[in-house]
N, C-alpha and C positions, 0 to 999 in steps of 0.2 A: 504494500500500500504506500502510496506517494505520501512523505513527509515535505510540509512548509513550515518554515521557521522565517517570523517577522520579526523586525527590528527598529522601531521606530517611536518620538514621544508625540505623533499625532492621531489622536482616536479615531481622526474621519476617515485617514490612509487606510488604517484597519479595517476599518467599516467598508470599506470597496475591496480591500485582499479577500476579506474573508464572504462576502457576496461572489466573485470574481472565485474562488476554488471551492462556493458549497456544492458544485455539481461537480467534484474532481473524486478520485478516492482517495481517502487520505484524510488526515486532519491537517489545520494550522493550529502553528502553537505561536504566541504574541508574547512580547517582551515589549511592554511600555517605558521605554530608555531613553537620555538624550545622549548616551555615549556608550560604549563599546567595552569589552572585558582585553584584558592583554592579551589574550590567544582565545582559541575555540573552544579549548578542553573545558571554559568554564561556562560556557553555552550549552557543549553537546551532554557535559554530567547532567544536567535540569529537565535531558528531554526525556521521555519512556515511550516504549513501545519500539517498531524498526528505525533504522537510521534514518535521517534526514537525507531529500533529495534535492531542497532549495532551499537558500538561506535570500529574503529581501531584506536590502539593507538599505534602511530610511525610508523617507525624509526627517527631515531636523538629527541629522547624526557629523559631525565634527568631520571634515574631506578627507583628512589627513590618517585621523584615525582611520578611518573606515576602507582606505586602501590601502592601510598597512595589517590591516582585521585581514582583509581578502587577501593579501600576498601570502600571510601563513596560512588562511586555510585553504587556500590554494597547493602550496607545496603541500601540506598533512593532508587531507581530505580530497585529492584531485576530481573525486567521482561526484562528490557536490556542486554542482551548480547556482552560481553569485549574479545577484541582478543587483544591479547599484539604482535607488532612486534618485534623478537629480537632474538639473534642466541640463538638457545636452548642447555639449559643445567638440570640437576638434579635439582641443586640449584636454577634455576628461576624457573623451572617448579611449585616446591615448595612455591616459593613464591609467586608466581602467584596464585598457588591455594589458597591458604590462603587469598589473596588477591580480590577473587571472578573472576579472568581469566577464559573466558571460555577456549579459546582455546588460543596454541602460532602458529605464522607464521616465516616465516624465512624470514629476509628482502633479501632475493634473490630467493624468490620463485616465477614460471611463474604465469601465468595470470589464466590458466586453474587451479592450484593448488589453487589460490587465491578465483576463485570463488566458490570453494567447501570448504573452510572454511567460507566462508561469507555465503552461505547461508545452513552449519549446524546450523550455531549460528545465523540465522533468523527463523530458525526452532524453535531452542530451543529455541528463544524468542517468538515466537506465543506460543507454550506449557505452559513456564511459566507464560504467560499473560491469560492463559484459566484454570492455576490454582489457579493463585487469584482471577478469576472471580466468584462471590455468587452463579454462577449456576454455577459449575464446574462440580461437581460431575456428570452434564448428560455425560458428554465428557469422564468420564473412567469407563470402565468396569471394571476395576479391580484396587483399590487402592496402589496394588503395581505396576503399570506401565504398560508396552507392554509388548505383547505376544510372550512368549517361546514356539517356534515351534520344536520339538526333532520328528528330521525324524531317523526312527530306523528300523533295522531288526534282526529278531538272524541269522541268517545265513548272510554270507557276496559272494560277485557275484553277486547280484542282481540288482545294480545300483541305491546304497542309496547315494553315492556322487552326481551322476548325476543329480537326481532329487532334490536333495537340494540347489545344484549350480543352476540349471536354475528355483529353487523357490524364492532361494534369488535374482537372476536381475528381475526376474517378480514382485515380490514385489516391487521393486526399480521403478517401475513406477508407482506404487501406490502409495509409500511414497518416495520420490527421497532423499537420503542420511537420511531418517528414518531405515533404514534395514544393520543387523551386521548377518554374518554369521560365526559361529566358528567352527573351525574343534576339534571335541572332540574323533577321532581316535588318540589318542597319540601317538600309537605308527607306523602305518603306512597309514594317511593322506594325503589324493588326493586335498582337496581344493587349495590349493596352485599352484599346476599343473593344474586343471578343470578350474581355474580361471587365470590359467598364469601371477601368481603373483612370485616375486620375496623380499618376505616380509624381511625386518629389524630386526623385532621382532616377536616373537612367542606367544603362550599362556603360556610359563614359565616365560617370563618377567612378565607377565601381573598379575600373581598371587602374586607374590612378592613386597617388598619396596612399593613404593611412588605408584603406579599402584595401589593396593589394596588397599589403604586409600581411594581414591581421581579419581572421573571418569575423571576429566578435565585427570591426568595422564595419566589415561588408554587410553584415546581417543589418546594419542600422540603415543601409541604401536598398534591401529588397521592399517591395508593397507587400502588403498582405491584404489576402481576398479575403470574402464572408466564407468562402468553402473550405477555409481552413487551409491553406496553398499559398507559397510565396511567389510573388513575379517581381523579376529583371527585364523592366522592357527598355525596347530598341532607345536610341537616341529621338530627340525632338526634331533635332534641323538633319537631315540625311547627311549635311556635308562632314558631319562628326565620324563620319564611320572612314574618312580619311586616315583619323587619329587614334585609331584601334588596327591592331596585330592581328596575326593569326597567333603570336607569341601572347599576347594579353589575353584571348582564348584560351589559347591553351592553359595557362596560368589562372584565370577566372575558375572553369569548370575544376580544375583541379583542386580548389578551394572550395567550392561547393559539396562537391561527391566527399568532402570529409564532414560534411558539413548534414549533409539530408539525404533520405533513403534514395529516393527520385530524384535526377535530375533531369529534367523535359525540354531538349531545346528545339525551336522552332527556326528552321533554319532560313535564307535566302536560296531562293529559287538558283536552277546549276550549281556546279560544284565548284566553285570561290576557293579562295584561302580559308575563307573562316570555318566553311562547310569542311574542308580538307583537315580541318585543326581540330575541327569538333570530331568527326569520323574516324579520328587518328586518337581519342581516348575514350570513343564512345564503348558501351557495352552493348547496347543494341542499334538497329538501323530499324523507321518503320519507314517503307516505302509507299507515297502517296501514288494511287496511279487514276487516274479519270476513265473512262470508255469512250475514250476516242482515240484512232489510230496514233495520231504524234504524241500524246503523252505516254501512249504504251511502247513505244518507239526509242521514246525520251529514257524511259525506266532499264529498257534493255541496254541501251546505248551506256547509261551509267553504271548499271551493274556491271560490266564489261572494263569499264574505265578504270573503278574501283578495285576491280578484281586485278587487273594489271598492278596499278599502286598501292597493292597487297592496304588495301585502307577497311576491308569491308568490315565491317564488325562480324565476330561469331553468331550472334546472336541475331534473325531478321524476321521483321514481321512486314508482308505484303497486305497492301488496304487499298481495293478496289472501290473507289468512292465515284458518287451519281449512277451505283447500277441500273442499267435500263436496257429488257428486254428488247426494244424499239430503236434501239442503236445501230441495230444491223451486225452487234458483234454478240456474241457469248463467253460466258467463263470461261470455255476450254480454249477456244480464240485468244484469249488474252494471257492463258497459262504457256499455251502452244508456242507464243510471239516472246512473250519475257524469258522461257524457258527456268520458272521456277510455281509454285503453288501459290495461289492467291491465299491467306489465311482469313480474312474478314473483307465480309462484303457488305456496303453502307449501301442501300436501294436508292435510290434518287427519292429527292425528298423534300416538299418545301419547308417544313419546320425547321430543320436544319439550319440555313444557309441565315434564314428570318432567327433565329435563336443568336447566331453570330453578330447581326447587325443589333439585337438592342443590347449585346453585350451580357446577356447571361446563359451560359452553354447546356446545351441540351440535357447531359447528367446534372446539370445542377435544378435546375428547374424543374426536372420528373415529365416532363411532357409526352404522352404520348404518341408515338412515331417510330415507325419501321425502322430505321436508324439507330434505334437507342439498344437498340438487340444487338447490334456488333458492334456497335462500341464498351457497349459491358462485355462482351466476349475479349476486344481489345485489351481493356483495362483486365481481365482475367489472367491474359498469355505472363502480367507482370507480376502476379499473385507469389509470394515466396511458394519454393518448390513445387511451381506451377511445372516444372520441363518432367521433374520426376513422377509426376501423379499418371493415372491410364486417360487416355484420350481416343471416343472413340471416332473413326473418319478425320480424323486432325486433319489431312488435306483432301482436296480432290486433284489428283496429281494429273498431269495431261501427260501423255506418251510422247516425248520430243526425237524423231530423228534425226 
C-alpha cells in the first residue's frame, strides 16, 4: 500500500494533499512543522505500518533546510520519492535536482493537479524499489528502460496522429501516468490539437539547458492530459525544428524511456533524420498504411529502406487504416504488395477523423465506432507479456512469391 508522508505548517496545503490521495491506496501521515529534523531517521521512527513511498515537502519549510533534508534522504532512502513544494523557478528547479527532487508542485496548485504529481512519484517509487530489488532484472526487458513506440508512415494523410493519440490514452490505462507521447512532426504537428492541449512548453525547450541534463527538468516541460498521459509537443513556429538534432533525439527519448513505461512518438511523414534517430532506439515500429495504392507502395518502399539501414525495430505492428471494401483493393492485396501481415485493421470511419478534430480521441471519449475494436486490439499487442500469451489467427498471412 502506497505511503505519503507531508511536511508542512499550512493546514489548507493538507487539506488539498489529503482530498488529492483519499482515492489513492495508502494513507497520508501529516506533520504540522515549520522546519525539518536533521536527517530522516527521525521522521521514518514516527511512521507504522509499510514504508513510505513519498515524502511532500512544504510549503512554509526553511529552502535551505529542506534540500539539505532531501540530499540525505536521497542518498539513504533512494527508492522514496521527494516532491518539493515551492513556486518554480530555473534556479530551484536546479537545485532540487541536485538535490534528489523528484518532482516540484506549486503551493497553489488544485487538488486534481496534486494528485497527478503524487502518484507519478509513487510510480517512480514502486520502479525504483523493483530496481534494487536482487530479482530485478525479471521486471525489464530491456536494461535501458521502456518502450519506444515510433508510429511512422512515409506518406503522410493517413492518420498517423490519430492513431498515436488514441495509442497513447489507451496505454494510459494500462500504465496510468507511465505513458509520454511526443510529437516529433517538427514542423507541422497535430498532437497538440488531437489532444486539445494548450502546452507551455515544446520539444525545443526540452532539448536544451537544465531539460537535457536532468529528467526531474524535463518532467517540468511535459503537459499532462485529463487521460492521465504526458505530451511533448512539436514546436510553435516550424522554423524551430532547424535547431533540433537527430543527436537531441536521440538524447531526448533516451531520457524518457528511463523515465515512463510508454514512450509514443509520433513521427514526421518519410524517413528524416529525426524518424532515423527515433527508429535507431525504438522498441517497436507501428506502421500506418491507408488503402490506396501509393501509400501501400510508400510502406513497402520503407520497409525495404529500413531493412537495408538495419534500423527496423524487432518488434512491428502493421495498421491498415480507412478500410474500405469499395477501394477496389483487399486485405490480401495489400499483405501480397507490403509483403508482411496487416495486424489491425481500423474500417473507414467518420467518428474517427471528427474525434481528432475536437481534440479528444476516440478511446478517450468511449464513442461508439467500428474503429474502436482495433485500436483496443492495438493498444493490447502492448499489454506486458502480450508476445508470450496464445493468440488465436494472430495474422492472416498472404502467400508472397
Amino acid at each position: 500500500m502506497s505511503r505519503f508522508v507531508l511536511i508542512t505548517p499550512i493546514t489548507e496545503f493538507e487539506r488539498k494533499v489529503r482530498l488529492a490521495t483519499a482515492a489513492m491506496p495508502g494513507t497520508l501521515q501529516y506533520f504540522q512543522a515549520d522546519y525539518l529534523p536533521q536527517g530522516p531517521e527521525e521522521v521514518l521512527t514516527q511512521l507504522l505500518g509499510e514504508p513510505p513511498e513519498v515524502f511532500v515537502l512544504g510549503p512554509g519549510l526553511p529552502a535551505d533546510e529542506t534540500l539539505k533534508f532531501a540530499a540525505v534522504m536521497d542518498l539513504q532512502y533512494p527508492e522514496i520519492s521527494m516532491i518539493l513544494v515551492t513556486d518554480e523557478s530555473s534556479e530551484v528547479a536546479i537545485q532540487a535536482m541536485r538535490a534528489g527532487i523528484r518532482d516540484l508542485l506549486d503551493p497553489a496548485a488544485e487538488v486534481d493537479h496534486i494528485r497527478i504529481i503524487v502518484e507519478r512519484a509513487s510510480l517512480a517509487s514502486a520502479g525504483r524499489r523493483r530496481g534494487l530489488s536482487p530479482s530485478s532484472s525479471e521486471h525489464h526487458e530491456h536494461a535501458a528502460g521502456g518502450r519506444i513506440i515510433a508510429v511512422i508512415s512515409p506518406k503522410g494523410g493517413v492518420g498517423k496522429t490519430t492513431v498515436a493519440t488514441n495509442l497513447a490514452v489507451g496505454l494510459g490505462k494500462i500504465a496510468p501516468m507511465g505513458v509520454v507521447i511526443v510529437d516529433l512532426d517538427l514542423q507541422f504537428g497535430d498532437v497538440a490539437s488531437g489532444l486539445m492541449l494548450e502546452p507551455d512548453h515544446t520539444i525545443t525547450d526540452a532539448v536544451v539547458g537544465a531539460a537535457s541534463q536532468d529528467s526531474m527538468v524535463l518532467k517540468t516541460y511535459l503537459t499532462v492530459h485529463p487521460a492521465g498521459i504526458y505530451a511533448l509537443c512539436a514546436p510553435k513556429n516550424p522554423v524551430e525544428m532547424d535547431r533540433i538534432t537527430g543527436e537531441n533525439v536521440s538524447h531526448l527519448l533516451t531520457q524518457l524511456r528511463q523515465e515512463f513505461q510508454y514512450v509514443v512518438v509520433d513521427t514526421a511523414p518519410g524517413l528524416g533524420e529525426h524518424v532515423l534517430a527515433t527508429l535507431d532506439l525504438a522498441s517497436d515500429a507501428v506502421w500506418i498504411c491507408g488503402m490506396d495504392v501509393p501509400s501501400i507502395r510508400g510502406l513497402r518502399s520503407g520497409n525495404q529502406i529500413l531493412s537495408e539501414l538495419n534500423l527496423l525495430p524487432e518488434v512491428r505492428h502493421v495498421v491498415l487504416n480507412m478500410a474500405d471494401r469499395r477501394s477496389g483493393l483487399t486485405l490480401q492485396d495489400v499483405e501480397a504488395t507490403i509483403g508482411a501481415p496487416v495486424d489491425v485493421v481500423l474500417p473507414r470511419s467518420r467518428t474517427l477523423p471528427f474525434s481528432t478534430n475536437k481534440g479528444i480521441p476516440l478511446l478517450q471519449d468511449g464513442s461508439r465506432d467500428p474503429a474502436q475494436k482495433g485500436l483496443r486490439q492495438l493498444v493490447k499487442r502492448f499489454e506486458p507479456n502480450w508476445e508470450a500469451r496464445p493468440h488465436k489467427k494472430l495474422h492472416r498471412r498472404a502467400v508472397v512469391q
